[in-house]
C-alpha positions as CSV (number, residue, x, y, z in Angstrom):
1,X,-5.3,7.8,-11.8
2,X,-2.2,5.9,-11.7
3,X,-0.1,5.5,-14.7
4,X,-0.3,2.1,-16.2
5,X,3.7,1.9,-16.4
6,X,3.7,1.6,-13.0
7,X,2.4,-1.8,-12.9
8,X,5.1,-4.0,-14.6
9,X,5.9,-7.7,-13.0
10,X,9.8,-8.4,-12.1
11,X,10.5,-9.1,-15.9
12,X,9.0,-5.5,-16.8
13,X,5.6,-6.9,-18.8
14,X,2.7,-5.0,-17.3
15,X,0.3,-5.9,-15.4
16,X,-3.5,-5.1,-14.5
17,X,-3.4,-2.6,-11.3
18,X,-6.9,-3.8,-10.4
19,X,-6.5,-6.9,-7.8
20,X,-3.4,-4.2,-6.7
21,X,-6.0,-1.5,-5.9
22,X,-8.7,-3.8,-4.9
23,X,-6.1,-5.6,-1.8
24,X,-5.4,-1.9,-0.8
25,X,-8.8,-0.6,-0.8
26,X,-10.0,-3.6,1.2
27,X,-6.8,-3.5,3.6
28,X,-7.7,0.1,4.3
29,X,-11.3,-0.5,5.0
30,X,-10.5,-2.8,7.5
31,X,-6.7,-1.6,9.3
32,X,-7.3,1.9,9.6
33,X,-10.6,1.9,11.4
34,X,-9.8,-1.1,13.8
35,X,-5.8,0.1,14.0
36,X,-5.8,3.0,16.2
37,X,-8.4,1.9,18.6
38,X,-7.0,-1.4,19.2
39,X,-3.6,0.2,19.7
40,X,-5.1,2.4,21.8
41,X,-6.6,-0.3,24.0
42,X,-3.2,-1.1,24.8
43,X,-2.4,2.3,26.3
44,X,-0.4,3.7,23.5
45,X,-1.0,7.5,22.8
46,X,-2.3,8.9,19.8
47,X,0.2,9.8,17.7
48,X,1.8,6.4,18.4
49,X,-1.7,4.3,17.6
50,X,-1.8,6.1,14.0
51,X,1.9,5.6,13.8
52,X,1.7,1.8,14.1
53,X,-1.5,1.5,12.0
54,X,0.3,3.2,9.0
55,X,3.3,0.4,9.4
56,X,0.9,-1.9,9.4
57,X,-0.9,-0.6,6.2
58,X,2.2,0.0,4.6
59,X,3.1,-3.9,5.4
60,X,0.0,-4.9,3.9
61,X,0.5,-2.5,0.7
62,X,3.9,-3.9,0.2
63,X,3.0,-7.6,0.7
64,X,0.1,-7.0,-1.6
65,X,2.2,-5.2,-4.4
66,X,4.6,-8.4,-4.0
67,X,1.7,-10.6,-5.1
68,X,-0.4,-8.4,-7.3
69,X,2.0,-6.7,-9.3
70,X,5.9,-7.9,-8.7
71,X,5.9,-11.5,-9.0
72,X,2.2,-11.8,-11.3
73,X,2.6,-13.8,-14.8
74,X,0.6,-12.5,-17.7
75,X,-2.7,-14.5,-18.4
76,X,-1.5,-15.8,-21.6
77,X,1.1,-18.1,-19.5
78,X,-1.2,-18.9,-16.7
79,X,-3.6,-21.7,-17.5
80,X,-6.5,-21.4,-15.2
81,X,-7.0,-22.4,-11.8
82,X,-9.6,-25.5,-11.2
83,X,-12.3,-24.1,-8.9
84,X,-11.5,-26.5,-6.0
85,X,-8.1,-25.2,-6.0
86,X,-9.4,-21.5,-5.8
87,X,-12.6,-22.2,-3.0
88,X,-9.9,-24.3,-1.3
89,X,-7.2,-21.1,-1.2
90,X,-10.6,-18.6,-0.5
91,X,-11.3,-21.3,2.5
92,X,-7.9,-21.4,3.7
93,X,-7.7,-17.4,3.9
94,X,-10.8,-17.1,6.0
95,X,-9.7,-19.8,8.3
96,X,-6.4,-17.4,8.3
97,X,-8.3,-14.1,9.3
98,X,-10.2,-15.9,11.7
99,X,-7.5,-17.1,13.6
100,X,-5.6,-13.6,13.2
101,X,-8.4,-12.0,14.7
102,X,-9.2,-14.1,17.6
103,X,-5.6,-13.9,18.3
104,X,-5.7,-10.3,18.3
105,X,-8.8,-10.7,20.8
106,X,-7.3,-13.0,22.8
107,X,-4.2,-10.7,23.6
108,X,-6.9,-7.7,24.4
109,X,-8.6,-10.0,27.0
110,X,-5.4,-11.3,28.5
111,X,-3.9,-8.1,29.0
C-alpha cells in the first residue's frame, strides 16, 4: 500500500489516491497489452516494442498524476459538477479515444 503522504496537491493538502490508482490501473489494462504488438507491427524488435510501451505508460502515469493528484482541490472547495457538464466531458473523452484509435489504425493500414 502506498503511503497516504504521498498524495498531496501542489499546496501540500492531501488528496484521495483512488481516481490516481484507478487512471493507472485502467491505462495499464489497456497500453501494455496493445503496446508491444502494435509496435511490433511496425517492425520494431522486442526489446524496443516494450521499451516504447513503458514511455508511453509512464506518459500516461505522469499526465494522470498531474490531474489526479498535483493540481486536485479538496472537495470542501469544489462545489459539484451539474450532470450535463460531467456526461458532456465523459462524451467528449470517448469521442477522443475513438479518434486516437482509429488513428492509430489508420497509420497500421497505411503503412
Amino acid at each position: 500500500m502506498v503511503p497516504h503522504r504521498v498524495f498531496r496537491n501542489r499546496d501540500g493538502v492531501r488528496v484521495e489516491p483512488a481516481p490516481f490508482v484507478v487512471m493507472v490501473g485502467t491505462a495499464a489494462l489497456v497500453v501494455w497489452p496493445f503496446g508491444p504488438p502494435y509496435f511490433l507491427a511496425w517492425g520494431a524488435s522486442m526489446p524496443t516494442a516494450v521499451g516504447a510501451t513503458a514511455v508511453v505508460f509512464g506518459g500516461v502515469v505522469a499526465w494522470a498524476y498531474y490531474q489526479c493528484v498535483w493540481t486536485a482541490r479538496p472537495p470542501e472547495e469544489t462545489a459539484e459538477v451539474p450532470a450535463e457538464w460531467r456526461v458532456e466531458r465523459f462524451l467528449i473523452g470517448g469521442v477522443a479515444v475513438a479518434v486516437v484509435l482509429a488513428a492509430l489504425t489508420a497509420l497500421l493500414y497505411l503503412r
